[in-house]
Each structure stands twice: as structure tokens, then as C-alpha cells.
C-alpha positions, -999 to +999 in steps of 0.1 A: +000+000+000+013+030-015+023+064+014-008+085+001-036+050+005-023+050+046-036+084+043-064+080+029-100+079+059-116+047+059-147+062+035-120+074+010-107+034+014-144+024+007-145+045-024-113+036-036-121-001-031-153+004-052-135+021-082-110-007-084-138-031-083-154-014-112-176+013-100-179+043-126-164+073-110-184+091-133-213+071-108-200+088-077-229+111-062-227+124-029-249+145-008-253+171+020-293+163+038-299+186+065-336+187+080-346+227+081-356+228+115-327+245+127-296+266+118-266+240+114-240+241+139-204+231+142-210+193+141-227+198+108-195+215+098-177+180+101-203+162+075-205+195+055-165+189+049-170+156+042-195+154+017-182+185-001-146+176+002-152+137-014-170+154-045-139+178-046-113+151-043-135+130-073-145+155-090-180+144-083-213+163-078-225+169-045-265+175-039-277+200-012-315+179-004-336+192+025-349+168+044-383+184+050-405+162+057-422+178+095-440+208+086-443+212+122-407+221+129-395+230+096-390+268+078-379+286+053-358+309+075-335+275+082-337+268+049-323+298+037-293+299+067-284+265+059-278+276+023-257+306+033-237+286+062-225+264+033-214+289+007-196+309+032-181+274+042-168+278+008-190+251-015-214+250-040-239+222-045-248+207-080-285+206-071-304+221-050-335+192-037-359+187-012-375+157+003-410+171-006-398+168-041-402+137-040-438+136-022-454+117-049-431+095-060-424+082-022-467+083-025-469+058-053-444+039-040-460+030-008-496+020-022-468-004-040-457-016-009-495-022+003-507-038-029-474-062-024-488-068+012-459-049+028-473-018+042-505-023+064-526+014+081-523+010+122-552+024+139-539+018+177-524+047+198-492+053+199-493+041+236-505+002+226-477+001+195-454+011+223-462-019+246-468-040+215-432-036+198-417-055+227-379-050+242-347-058+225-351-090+242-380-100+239-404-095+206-429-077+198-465-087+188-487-084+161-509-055+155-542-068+151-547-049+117-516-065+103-534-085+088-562-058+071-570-066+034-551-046+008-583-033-006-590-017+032-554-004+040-554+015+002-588+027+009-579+043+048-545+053+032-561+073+007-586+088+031-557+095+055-541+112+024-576+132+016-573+145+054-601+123+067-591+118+101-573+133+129-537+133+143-529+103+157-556+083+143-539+060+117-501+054+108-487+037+076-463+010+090-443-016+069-446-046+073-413-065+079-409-084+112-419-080+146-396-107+162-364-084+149-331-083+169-332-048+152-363-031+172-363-008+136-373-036+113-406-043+137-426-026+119-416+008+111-436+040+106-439+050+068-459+076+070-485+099+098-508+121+096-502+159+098-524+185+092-499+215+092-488+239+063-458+225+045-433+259+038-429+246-001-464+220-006-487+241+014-515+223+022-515+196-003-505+168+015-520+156+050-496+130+055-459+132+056-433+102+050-410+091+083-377+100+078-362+063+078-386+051+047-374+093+028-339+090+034-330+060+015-358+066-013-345+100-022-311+090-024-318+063-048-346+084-071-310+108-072-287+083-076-264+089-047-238+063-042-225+067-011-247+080+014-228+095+046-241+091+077-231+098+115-232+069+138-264+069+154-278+056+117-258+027+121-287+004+129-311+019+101-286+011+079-308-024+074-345-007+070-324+018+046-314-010+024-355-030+028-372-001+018-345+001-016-350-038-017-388-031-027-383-004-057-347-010-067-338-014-107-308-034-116-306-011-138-301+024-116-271+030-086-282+012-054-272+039-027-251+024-002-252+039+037-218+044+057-218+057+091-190+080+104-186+092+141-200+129+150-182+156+160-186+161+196-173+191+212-169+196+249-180+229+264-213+230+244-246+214+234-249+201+198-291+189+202-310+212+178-338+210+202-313+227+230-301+253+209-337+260+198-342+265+236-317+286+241-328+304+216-363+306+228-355+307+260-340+344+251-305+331+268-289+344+242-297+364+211-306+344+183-290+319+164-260+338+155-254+349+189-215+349+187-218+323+221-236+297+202-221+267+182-237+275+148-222+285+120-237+314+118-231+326+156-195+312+147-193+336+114-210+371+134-182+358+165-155+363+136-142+328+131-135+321+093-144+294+071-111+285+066-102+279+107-134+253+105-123+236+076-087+235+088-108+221+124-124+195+104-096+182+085-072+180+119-100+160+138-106+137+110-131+110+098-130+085+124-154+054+130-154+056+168-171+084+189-149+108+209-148+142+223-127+172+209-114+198+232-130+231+221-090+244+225-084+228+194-112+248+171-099+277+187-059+265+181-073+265+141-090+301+143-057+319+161-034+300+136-056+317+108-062+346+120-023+356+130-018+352+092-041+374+080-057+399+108-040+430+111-024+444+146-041+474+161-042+491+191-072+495+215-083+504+256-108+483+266-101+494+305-088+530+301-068+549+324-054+584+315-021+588+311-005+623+310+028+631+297+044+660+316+073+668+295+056+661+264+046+695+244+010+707+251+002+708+214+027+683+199+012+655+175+028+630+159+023+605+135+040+570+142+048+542+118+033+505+130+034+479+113+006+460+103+010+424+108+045+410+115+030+373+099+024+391+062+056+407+045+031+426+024+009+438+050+033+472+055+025+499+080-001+526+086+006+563+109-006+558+141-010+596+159+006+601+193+001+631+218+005+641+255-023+627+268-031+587+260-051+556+274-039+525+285-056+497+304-057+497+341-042+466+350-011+476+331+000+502+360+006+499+401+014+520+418+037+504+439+046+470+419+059+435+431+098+425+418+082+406+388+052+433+376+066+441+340+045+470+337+041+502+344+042+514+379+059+547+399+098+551+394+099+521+366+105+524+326+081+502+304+079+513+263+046+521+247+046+503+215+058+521+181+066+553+206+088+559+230+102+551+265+080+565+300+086+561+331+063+564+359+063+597+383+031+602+401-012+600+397-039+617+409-065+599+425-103+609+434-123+611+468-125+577+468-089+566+461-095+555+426-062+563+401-078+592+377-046+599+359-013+582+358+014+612+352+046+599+332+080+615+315+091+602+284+128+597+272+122+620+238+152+602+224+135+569+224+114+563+197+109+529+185+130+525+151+150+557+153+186+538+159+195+563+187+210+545+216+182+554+237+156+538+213+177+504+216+177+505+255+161+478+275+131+479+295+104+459+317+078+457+296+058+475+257+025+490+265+001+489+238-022+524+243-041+549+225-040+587+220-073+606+241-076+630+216-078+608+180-095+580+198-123+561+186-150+550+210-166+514+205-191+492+220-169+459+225-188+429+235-166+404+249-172+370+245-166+338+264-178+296+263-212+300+271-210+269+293-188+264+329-189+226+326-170+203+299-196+179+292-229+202+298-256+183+291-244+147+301-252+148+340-281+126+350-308+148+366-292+180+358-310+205+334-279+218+310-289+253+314-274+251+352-243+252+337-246+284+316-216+312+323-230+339+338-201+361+324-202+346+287-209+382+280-195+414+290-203+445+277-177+476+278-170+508+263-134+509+247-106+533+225-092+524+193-071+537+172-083+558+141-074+537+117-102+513+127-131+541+121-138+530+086-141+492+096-170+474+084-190+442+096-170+414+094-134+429+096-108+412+115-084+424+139-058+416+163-059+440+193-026+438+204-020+424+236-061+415+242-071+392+212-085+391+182-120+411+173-145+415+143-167+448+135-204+431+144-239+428+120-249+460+145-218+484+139-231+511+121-214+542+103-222+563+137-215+537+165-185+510+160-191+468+176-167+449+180-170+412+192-142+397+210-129+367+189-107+348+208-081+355+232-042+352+219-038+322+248-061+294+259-078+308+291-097+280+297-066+254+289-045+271+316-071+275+343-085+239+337-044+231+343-047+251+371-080+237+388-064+197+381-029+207+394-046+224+426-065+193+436-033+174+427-015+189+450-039+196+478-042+159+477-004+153+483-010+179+512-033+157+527-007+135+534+008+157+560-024+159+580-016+122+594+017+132+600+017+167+622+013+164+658-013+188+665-043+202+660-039+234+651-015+223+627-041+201+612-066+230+611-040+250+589-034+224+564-078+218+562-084+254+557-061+259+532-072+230+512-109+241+519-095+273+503-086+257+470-115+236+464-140+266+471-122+284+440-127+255+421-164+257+400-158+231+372-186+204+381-173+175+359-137+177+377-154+176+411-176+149+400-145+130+392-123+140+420-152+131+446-155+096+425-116+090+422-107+093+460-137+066+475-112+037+481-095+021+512-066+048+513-073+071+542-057+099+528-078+097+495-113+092+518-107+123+537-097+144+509-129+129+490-148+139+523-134+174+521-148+177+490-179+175+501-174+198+529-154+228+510-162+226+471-193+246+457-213+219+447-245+211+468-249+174+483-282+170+458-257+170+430-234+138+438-244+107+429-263+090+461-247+057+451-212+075+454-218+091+484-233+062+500-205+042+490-184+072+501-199+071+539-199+033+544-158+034+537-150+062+559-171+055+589-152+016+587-117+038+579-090+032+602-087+069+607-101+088+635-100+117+613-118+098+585-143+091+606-147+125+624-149+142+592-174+116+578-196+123+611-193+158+606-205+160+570-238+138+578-245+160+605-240+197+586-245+187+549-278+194+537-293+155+537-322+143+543-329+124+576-338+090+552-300+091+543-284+099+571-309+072+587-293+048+568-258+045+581-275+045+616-263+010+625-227+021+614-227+044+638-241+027+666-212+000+657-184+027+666-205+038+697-208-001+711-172-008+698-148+021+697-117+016+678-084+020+692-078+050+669-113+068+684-107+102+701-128+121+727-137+143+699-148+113+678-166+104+705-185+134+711-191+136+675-209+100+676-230+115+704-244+141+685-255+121+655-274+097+676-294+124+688-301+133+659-311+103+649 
């Protein structure tokens, strides 16, 4: 096998095997069939690239078919984002289809099926097909109108078709086999009765065809050969390939189904029906809220089509399901954007800065370059003047040994300019800094060759001039969700992990330069990030949205939070070895410390679940968890905790125990589950260990009068 077949994904291998089997490549045909009911999202982005990128790579056409067969969810607003989402993705379908198409086709084909005797009308509810379809081990039982004659299931058919009879009053079901192994096969819907306006048929059709009998039907009527699918469709794959069985032509492409695994991302939902209720919900602002996973809030944020390409071609095709770190979509949008967005300056936290020795009505105008990344990006004037902004945090006044910034009696450079140093401020009635008063060194300009200009200092400044500065709105953007996996928790709603602070609004400088920008410019704002102009910038009022950050927040504190209970588990080791108690107190507080600044819920989940084993050290810190960390008692698993309390009130440990006593009696439990470890507890009252203390002891007491 040649270097570039190793390379190749496993459908590429599929393909390839095909074509050397005989397969016409001029027969390849693939297709892109996303149901309007939503606007398409990052994980549509993966099959998008797929699709688009085989018919690139065979030069074969790619069809764009809505599946639209629920007029209850569907609209022509989705239909018309998913159409923009892909050409700003950067492809162009050969044919632009819908499932409703094909209405009469898929029509005609099912009185087929029930004059063949394999499709029979179901007048149960939906409740008795649910009891009669049986388990995956056990199978299901007949309908008793199964067996209907043709003549009556064509007849109710065509009166269900005429809009005869209410929702929920007759189904079309195939008729395949109810013992299945595959529950799909026993019996599947074909088609149901809707009466709800269609956004292309109207009102001409009161029934609609299931997905699972459209799908495979409207891939063969246009000839697709390899239809794409994500994983879950793995075990339609057989129903796909009955309901060809029963109209397929020798003659024609059979389509064939492959399944690839889905792009999951962690720090974000990718259900449609979530996002709608976000959405709805008014938790954020629309669809194309920069915070949600679309494509669309992903465009407006100011990611570009060519970071989610490059996203979906580093994860690649794979046939097992995993998790990508949301780091790595934004590793692929900073690695674009540092080629191509230009560096400008902007204050998003002024603080005036006043140059004493700088000439009252001096101005200058100061070469910056425009992006270090592109030879060809030259440089624009940048004005300068006495008085200028910079942000807060990058003065103290008085400044530790390792502060690289500004701060009273030390030199730091303001970038393209020259050399301050720090002299005094001025401060209002409440002690706030109002002005941060400076001398420059007039001989150090940036790219002048003087000695002075060459000399070494602390820190560069970024900063902009008061009086040429442009005010913005700038919206700054974070993950809209505290927790990696947010909507994975048993009996947690995912909208209890929405960041509060996924959105902060602030008024900021820029430099000139930018006042011309337009929706949808990029921009590195040096030192801060990268930004785009927003949809709601207008010629009066600049908006920025903040992009991305130039490091990985999120990376470095999640490092942080899993090194700090790292370590304040190794500290736990030293509470079994000091000698007293206040020394024990000490090293408890300040591990209490660390796990109250720790908020994210799947690390304490896992922590908590780690530590419940026979090691002392490992039940106490696991028992300290539940003591310190911000997480109620409601939202551990009872099993855990259970398990959790049984092992610590048998530890060894005095301390284990004590704690353990401690946390039934002050957590917030109910008296059922502290009941339950009752007899435990009566075990270390009758039968003290060697190891019990008089605190222990007193501890015990307490509980058993509460209980």
C-alpha cells in the first residue's frame, strides 16, 4: 500500500475499493441532507467537509436535499441559513433538492408496498404500538390490523391522504418483522398524519413520509452512491437498504449507507432542540449569537471558514465516537487569523495617562506595522500626543519585583513610541487612580537607531492617543458553558451550567485607523485578542466582538484547577503526620481554600469519585470535597456518596471518621439518608476503635441524637 492509500480515511478506502472493483467514478454522487428545523452548527460542519470535500477530491457532484418532511418544525428561514452557512463554508452544491420533491413519487411507491402486502394502516395509539413492539429482548406482537386486506389499508390510506381523520388516528407501518433483533425492522412508521402547512407543498399533503422510509428513497430516485451518515444511523442502515429492496432497478445505482462518528465538542450542546431553547429561552440572542455553536453565531463571532475547515480536517473521519477539546477549534481560528488579521491598538479598560514633558500641542504621527505574519501587510501612521489611554491593569502603583508593567519610578515602552517612566497620579475622593502622570525619554522612539531607542526595558505598552480616539461598543465573549460535558449529568438540566459572564459589555478606544471598519473585519488587538466589527456596527457607532483571546484561558485554568486538587491531595498527606491540631486546622483550611475556587462540576464529580477507596488519605480528601467545594450534596451521585460514607465511617482513621460524622451531620441530607448508616454508627458507639478520640466520641453522640 502506497504512502498516500495509509492516508487515505476509511470512506475514502471504501470508495477507492469500489473504483478498483469497477464502480464508474463518473457514478460517484454524494450529498449534504440537512432537515430545516434549525440553523446548522459546528458538528454539521464535520459532515458539510465531508461530503463537499469527497465530491472535490473525485471531482463528483454533491447535492444540497432538504430533508423536509415535518412541517411542524420546519422553515424557510432555516432553509435559507443553511444555504448561506455552506457557501460561506466555501461550496457550492450541483442541485439544490428537497424531500418534498419527491412527495409523490415516495406516495406511489408506498400503495406499491401495500398492494405487495408490505405496508399495512395502524389504527392503535401510539401508547398500545409502544407496549406491543416488545424489548430488545423480547419480541414484539402483532398488530391486530396487520393483517387488514389490501383493498381496506389502500382505501384508509387514501382517506388519511384526503385528510379524513385526525392526528394520531392512523399510521402507515411496513410490514417486515416483529420478532427483529433490530427493534427498527418491527414494523416501522412509513408515514403519519399531519395537518400543518408545508413551507414549499402548502396544504396539499396531510400526510408526511417518516424520515427512515425518505432518506433511502430519495437518495436512490438521485442516484447517490454513497450516502454519509453519523453513527447513530448505524442500525437503520438495514430498514435503509429493505425499503430500496422493494423499488430498486438493476438497472439504476443502489445507494449504499456508511456511518461516520460525530463531531462532539466539549463545552457546548450540539441537540438542535437545546439550541432552539436557548434560543427561545432568550438566553442568548438568536442563532447567530456569537456564544452559540452555529455556524452562523461562529461567522457574526468572527471565526472564518477556513479555521473550520482546517478544524475538520485536523479531527478527522473516524469510526469511533470521541470528544474534541474546544481548544483545538480555537488553536485553528488563532493560527488563521495571525496570518491574516491586522495588529491594532485598542483600551478596553482605560486609564489616562499624561505626559508632563511632552509638548502641550505636539502630534505626531508614528509608523506601526501591520502584521509582523504578512511581508506585504506594510505599516499605517498611528498619531501620538500628551495625553493617551492605556488599560488599568497595566499600572501599580507600587509594583511586586516581577510586575513588567508600568508602575511609579519604573520604565516600560509604549509600543511604536517611546520610552515612559512612571512619576506620580492623581486619584479621586475615593482613592481610585484618575490619571497616571509619566515623563518620556524624547530620544526613544521605537526605530530611530538612537542608543536610547535600543535600550532595554520591563515591559511595551500597547495604548491609545485621548484625543484621536475612537470610541466602541466591545462585547466580549466567552464559552457559554462552565462545565466540559454540559448536558451529560443525570438529573441536571444543562442550562445550570450556563456562564453567567459569557458576555461582558464595555466601552473601549481604538485607534483611528479602525473608524472605517465594516461588519465582518478582522483584527488583532494587540496584547487582548483578536475582534471583528459586528452585524450591529453602524457608520455612527463601532461593535466589536471579542474573537478569541491570543492564549487558551480556559486550557490554563482547567491546568490550574487539576494541578490544585493534585496537590492539595499530596498535602493531605501531611495531616496524618503533624502532631497537633492546630496544625491540622491550617493544612484543612487551606485545602478548603482551594476547592472553594474550584467551579468546574465534571472535575469535582470526578475528583469526589476518584478518592472513594480504602486509602485514608484519599477518603478524607474525598470527604473534604464535600465539605469545601461549591457543589451542593443534591448534585453527587447518592450511590457515590453512600459508597463514600460506608468506607470512611469503617476507615482506620479517627479523622476519616470524624470528618465523615461531621459531613452527615451539617451537609444538607435528608434524615432518610443519614438514617441509613445509623447502624454504622451505633457500631463505633458499642465498639470504639483504638484509633477513636474524645472528639470522635463526642461527635458520635451528636448524631445519635439526631437520629
Amino acid at each position: 500500500m502506497s504512502t498516500e492509500e495509509k492516508s487515505l480515511h476509511f470512506i475514502e478506502q471504501i470508495i477507492e475499493e469500489n473504483l478498483s472493483n469497477g464502480f464508474p467514478q463518473d457514478k460517484l454522487r454524494f450529498r449534504f441532507p440537512p432537515e430545516p428545523n434549525g440553523y446548522l452548527h459546528i458538528g454539521h460542519a464535520k459532515s458539510i467537509c465531508l461530503n463537499f470535500g469527497l465530491g472535490l477530491k473525485y471531482n463528483a457532484p454533491v447535492n444540497l436535499r432538504f430533508d423536509d418532511t415535518n412541517p411542524a418544525k420546519e422553515e424557510q428561514e432555516y432553509v435559507d441559513a443553511i444555504k448561506e452557512d455552506l457557501q460561506w463554508l466555501g461550496f457550492q452544491w450541483d442541485k439544490e433538492l428537497y424531500a418534498s420533491d419527491y412527495f409523490q413519487q415516495l406516495y406511489d411507491w408506498a400503495i406499491l408496498l401495500i398492494k405487495n402486502g408490505k405496508a399495512y394502516v395502524d389504527s392503535q395509539s401510539s401508547e398500545a404500538m409502544a407496549e406491543q413492539k416488545g424489548t430488545p429482548s423480547q419480541a414484539g406482537v402483532d398488530s391486530p390490523y396487520r393483517n387488514r386486506s389490501v383493498e381496506e389499508n389502500l382505501a384508509l390510506f387514501e382517506r388519511m391522504k384526503n385528510g379524513e381523520f385526525e392526528e394520531g388516528t392512523h399510521i402507515l407501518r411496513a410490514k417486515i418483522d416483529m420478532a427483529s433483533s433490530n427493534m427498527l425492522m418491527r414494523d416501522p412508521i412509513m408515514y403519519r398524519v399531519l395537518h400543518k402547512e408545508h413551507h414549499r407543498t402548502g396544504n396539499d399533503w396531510c400526510i408526511y413520509p417518516m424520515y427512515d422510509y425518505t432518506h433511502g428513497e430519495s437518495d436512490y430516485l438521485e442516484q447517490v452512491s454513497h450516502s454519509i451518515c453519523t453513527l447513530e444511523f448505524d442500525m437503520h442502515r438495514e430498514l435503509y437498504n429493505w425499503f430500496l429492496d422493494q423499488i430498486y432497478d438493476e438497472t439504476k445505482v443502489k445507494p449504499h449507507q456508511y456511518e461516520f462518528a460525530r463531531l462532539n465538542l466539549n463545552y457546548t450542546v450540539m441537540s438542535k432542540r437545546k439550541l432552539l431553547q436557548l434560543v427561545q429561552e432568550n438566553i442568548v440572542n438568536g442563532w447567530d449569537d456569537p456564544r452559540m455553536p452555529t455556524i452562523s453565531g461562529l461567522r457574526r463571532r468572527g471565526y472564518t471558514s477556513a479555521a473550520i475547515r482546517k478544524f475538520c480536517e485536523n479531527i478527522g473521519v473516524a469510526k469511533r465516537e470521541n470528544i474534541i477539546d474546544y481548544s483545538l477549534l480555537e488553536f485553528c481560528l488563532r493560527d488563521d487569523l495571525n496570518k491574516t488579521a491586522p495588529r491594532v491598538m485598542a483600551v478596553l479598560d482605560p486609564v489616562k495617562v499624561v505626559i508632563t514633558n511632552y509638548p502641550e500641542e505636539k502630534e505626531e504621527l508614528l509608523d506601526a506595522e501591520n502584521n509582523q505574519e504578512d511581508e506585504n501587510a506594510g505599516f499605517r501612521k498611528v498619531p501620538f500626543s500628551k495625553e493617551l489611554y492605556i488599560e488599568r491593569e497595566d499600572f501599580l502603583e507600587v509594583a511586586p519585583a516581577k510586575f513588567f508593567r508600568l508602575s511609579i519610578g519604573n520604565e516600560v515602552r509604549l509600543k511604536n513610541a517611546y520610552i515612559i517612566k512612571g512619576e506620580s497620579v492623581v486619584k479621586d475622593e475615593n482613592g481610585n487612580i484618575t490619571e497616571i502622570h509619566v515623563t518620556y525619554d524624547t530620544d526613544s522612539l521605537s526605530g530611530s537607531g538612537t542608543e536610547a531607542s535600543k535600550r532595554k526595558v520591563a515591559g511595551t505598552l500597547h495604548w491609545v492617543s485621548i484625543k484621536h480616539a475612537v470610541e466602541a461598543e466591545v462585547r466580549l465573549y466567552d464559552r457559554l458553558f462552565t462545565d466540559e460535558a454540559p448536558d451529560s449529568h443525570k438529573e441536571k438540566n444543562f442550562l445550570e451550567f450556563i456562564n453567567q459572564n459569557s458576555l461582558e459589555i464595555v466601552k473601549g478606544y481604538v485607534e483611528p485607523s479602525l473608524a472605517s471598519a465594516v461588519a465582518g473585519d478582522k483584527f488583532q488587538f494587540q496584547r487582548l485578542g483578536y475582534f471583528n466589527v459586528d452585524k450591529d456596527a453602524t457608520g455612527s457607532k463601532l461593535v466589536f466582538n471579542k474573537t478569541v483571546g491570543l492564549k487558551d484561558a480556559w486550557e490554563e485554568k482547567g491546568k490550574k484547577d487539576s494541578n490544585s486538587i493534585n496537590n492539595s491531595l499530596k498535602d493531605i498527606n501531611k495531616y496524618f503526620k503533624v502532631e497537633t491540631r492546630e496544625e491540622r486546622i491550617a493544612i484543612r483550611k487551606a485545602i478548603g481554600e482551594t476547592l472553594a475556587g474550584i467551579s468546574n462540576y465534571s472535575l469535582l464529580q470526578n475528583s469526589l469519585k476518584k478518592n472513594i477507596n480504602n486509602n485514608k488519605s484519599s477518603l478524607l480528601f474525598a470527604n473534604l470535597i464535600l465539605k469545601y467545594a461549591p457543589l451542593k450534596s443534591s448534585e453527587y451521585d447518592v450511590e457515590d456518596l453512600t459508597k463514600l460514607y460506608l468506607m470512611s465511617l469503617r476507615s482506620e482513621s479517627t479523622f476519616v471518621r470524624s470528618r465523615a460524622i461531621l459531613n452527615l451531620l451539617n451537609l444538607e441530607y435528608d434524615f432518610d439518608f443519614v438514617n441509613s448508616f445509623k447502624e454504622e454508627i451505633l457500631k463505633l458507639e458499642a465498639n470504639p476503635p483504638k484509633s477513636s478520640t474524645e472528639r470522635e466520641k463526642e461527635f458520635i453522640e451528636q448524631i445519635i441524637n439526631k437520629l
